[in-house]
C-alpha positions in Angstrom: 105.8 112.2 126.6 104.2 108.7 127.8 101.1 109.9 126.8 102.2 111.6 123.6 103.5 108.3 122.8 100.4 106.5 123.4 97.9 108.4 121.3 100.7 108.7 118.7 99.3 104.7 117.9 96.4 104.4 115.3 95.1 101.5 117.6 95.2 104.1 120.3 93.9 107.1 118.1 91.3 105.1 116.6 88.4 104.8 118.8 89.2 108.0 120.1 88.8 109.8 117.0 85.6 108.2 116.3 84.1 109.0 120.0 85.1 113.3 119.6 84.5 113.9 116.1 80.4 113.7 116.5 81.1 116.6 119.0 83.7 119.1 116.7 80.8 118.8 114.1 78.2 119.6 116.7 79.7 122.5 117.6 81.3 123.5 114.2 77.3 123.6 113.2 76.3 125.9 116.2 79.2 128.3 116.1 78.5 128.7 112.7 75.1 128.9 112.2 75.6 132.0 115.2 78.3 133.2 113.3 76.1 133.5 110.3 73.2 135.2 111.9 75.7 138.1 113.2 77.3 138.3 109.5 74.6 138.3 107.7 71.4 139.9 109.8 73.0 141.4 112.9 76.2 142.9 111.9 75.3 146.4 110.1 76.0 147.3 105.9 79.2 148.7 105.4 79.3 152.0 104.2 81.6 151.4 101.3 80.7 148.5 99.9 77.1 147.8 100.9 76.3 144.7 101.6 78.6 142.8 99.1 81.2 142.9 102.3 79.2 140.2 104.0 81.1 137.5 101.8 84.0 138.0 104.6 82.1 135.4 106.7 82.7 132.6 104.6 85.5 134.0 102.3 88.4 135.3 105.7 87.9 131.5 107.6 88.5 130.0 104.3 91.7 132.0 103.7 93.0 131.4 107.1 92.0 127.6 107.2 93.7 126.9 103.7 96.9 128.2 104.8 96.3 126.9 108.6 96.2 123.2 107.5 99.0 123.7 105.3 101.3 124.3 108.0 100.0 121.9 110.1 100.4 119.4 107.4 103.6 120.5 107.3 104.1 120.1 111.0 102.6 116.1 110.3 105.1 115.7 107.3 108.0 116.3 109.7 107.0 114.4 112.5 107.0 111.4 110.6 110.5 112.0 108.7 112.0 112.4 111.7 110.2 109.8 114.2 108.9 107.8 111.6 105.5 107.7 113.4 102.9 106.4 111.0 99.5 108.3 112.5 101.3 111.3 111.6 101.8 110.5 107.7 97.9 109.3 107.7 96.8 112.9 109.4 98.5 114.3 106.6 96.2 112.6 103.9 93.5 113.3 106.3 93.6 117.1 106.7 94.6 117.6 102.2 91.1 117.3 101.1 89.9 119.2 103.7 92.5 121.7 102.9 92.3 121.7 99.4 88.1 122.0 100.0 88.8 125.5 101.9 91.5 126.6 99.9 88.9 126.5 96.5 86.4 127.8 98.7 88.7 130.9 99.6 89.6 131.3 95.7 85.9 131.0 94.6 84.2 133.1 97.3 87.5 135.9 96.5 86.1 135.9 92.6 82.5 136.3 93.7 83.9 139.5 96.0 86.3 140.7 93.6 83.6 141.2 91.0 81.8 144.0 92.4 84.4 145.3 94.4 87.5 145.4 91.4 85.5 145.0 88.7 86.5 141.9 87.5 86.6 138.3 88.7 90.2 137.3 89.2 93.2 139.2 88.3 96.9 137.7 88.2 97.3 139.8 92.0 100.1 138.6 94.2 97.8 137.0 96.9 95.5 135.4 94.6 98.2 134.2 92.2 100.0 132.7 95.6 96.6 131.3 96.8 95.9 129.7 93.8 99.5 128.0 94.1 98.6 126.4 97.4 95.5 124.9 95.3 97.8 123.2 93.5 99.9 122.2 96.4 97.3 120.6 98.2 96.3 118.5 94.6 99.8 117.8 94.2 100.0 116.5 97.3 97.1 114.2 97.0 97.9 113.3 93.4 101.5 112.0 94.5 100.4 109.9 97.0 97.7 108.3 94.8 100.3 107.7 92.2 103.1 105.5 94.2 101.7 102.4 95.1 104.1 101.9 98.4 101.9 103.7 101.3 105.6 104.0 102.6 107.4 105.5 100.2 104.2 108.2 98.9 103.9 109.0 102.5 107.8 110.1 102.4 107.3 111.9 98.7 104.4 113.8 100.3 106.0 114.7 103.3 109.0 116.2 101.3 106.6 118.2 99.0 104.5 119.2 102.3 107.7 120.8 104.0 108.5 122.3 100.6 105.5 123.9 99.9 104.7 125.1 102.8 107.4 128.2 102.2 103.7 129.8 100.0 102.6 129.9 103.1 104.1 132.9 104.5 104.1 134.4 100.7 100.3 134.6 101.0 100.1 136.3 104.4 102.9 139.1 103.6 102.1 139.2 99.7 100.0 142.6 100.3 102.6 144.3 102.0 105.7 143.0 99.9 104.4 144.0 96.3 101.7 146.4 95.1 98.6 144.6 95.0 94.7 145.0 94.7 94.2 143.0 97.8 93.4 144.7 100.7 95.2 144.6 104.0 94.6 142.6 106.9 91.4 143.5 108.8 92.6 141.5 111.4 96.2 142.3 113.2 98.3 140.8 116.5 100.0 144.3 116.2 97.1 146.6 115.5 93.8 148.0 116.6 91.5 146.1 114.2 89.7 148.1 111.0 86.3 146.5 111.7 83.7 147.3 113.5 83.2 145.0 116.7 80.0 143.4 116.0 81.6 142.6 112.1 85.0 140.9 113.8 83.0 139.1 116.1 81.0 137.4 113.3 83.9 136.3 111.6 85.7 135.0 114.4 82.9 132.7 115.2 82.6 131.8 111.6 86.4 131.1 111.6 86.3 128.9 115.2 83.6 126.9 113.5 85.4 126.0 110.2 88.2 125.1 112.3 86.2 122.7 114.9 84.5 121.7 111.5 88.1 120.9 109.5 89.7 118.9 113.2 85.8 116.8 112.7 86.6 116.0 108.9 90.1 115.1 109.7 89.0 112.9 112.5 86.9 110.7 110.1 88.9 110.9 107.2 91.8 109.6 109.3 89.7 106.8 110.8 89.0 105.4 107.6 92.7 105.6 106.5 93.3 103.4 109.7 90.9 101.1 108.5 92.4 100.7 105.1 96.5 100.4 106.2 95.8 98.7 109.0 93.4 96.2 107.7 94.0 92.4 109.0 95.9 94.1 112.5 95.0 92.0 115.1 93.6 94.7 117.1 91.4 96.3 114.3 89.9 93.0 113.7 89.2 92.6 117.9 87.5 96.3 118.0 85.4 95.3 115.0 84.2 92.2 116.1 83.5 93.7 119.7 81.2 96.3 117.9 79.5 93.7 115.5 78.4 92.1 119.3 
């Protein structure tokens, strides 16, 4: 708990952040660029729908991260109701864009899929309706805490709608066995063999691993820079700037 404590500090967090982040990205960039040589040159054409399949690579990791980082946000949002600990309200803002970015990415890459397989870009499905909702969740979010001025008070707003919202969550992942939909099933299961051949899950998992090394990067930055703008004038941002301008 001592050093859950410790690194629960932005002076703590803050140089650490900086010193891993170069290395999630450096990874996130070789998992996937071997996760995209398996999906889209190794792993073989499906025999149903061709070669328009191979959108899984970018479009499943999306899907997962979007509703991933969600729940951790979540997670963030009651950490700091109930301990009032600040880094947590500042990963919060730090993961939403990054969120948001995967969630539109999951949406778009869904409509380039959809086309050829359904026949028609989008249609007003239970999963895509529900995934389109988290969009908005993640701007709300974002939106709210841009429009009250008190870091304070928008961090408690956000935190609220976080724990709210994240009730889509589990909407999303169960939507295709709860109402009729054109969405297919899960590829991937906890509880089942999966439907894929090897060589195809392996690709994605890779692809998946490296969004998620590539979204903890992202959130890294992103949260340094919030430290840098709430804790501007703190006496010991101003002594680990000056002993890096030496």
């Amino acid at each position: 708990m001592r050093w859950l404590y410790r690194y629960a500090s932005p002076a703590t967090f803050y140089p650490v952040a900086g010193a891993l982040a170069p290395w999630f990205f450096v990874a996130a960039a070789l998992l996937g660029a071997a996760g995209l040589y398996i999906g889209l040159i190794a792993a073989p054409t499906d025999f149903q729908q061709g070669d328009a399949y191979r959108i899984i690579y970018i479009h499943v990791p999306a899907a997962w991260m979007s509703m991933f980082i969600y729940v951790v946000m979540a997670a963030y949002g009651v950490l700091f109701l109930s301990l009032n600990t600040r880094l947590s309200a500042m990963m919060m803002s730090a993961l939403a864009p990054t969120g948001a970015m995967f969630t539109f990415l999951a949406l778009w890459t869904g409509a380039l899929w959809g086309r050829p397989t359904w026949g028609a870009y989008w249609v007003w499905d239970a999963r895509l309706t529900s995934e389109l909702i988290l969009l908005f969740l993640y701007l709300g979010f974002m939106a709210l805490q841009a429009a009250i001025e008190d870091p304070r008070r928008a961090d408690r707003a956000a935190a609220l709608l976080a724990i709210v919202g994240v009730v889509n969550v589990p909407i999303i992942y169960f939507s295709v066995q709860w109402w009729n939909t054109l969405h297919q099933g899960a590829s991937v299961s906890l509880t089942a063999s999966p439907k894929m051949a090897r060589i195809m899950l392996t690709g994605m998992l890779i692809m998946s691993l490296a969004a998620w090394l590539y979204a903890i990067g992202a959130s890294l930055l992103r949260v340094r820079a919030i430290i840098l703008e709430r804790e501007a004038g703190a006496e010991w941002l101003q002594g680990h700037v000056d002993g890096k301008a030496r």
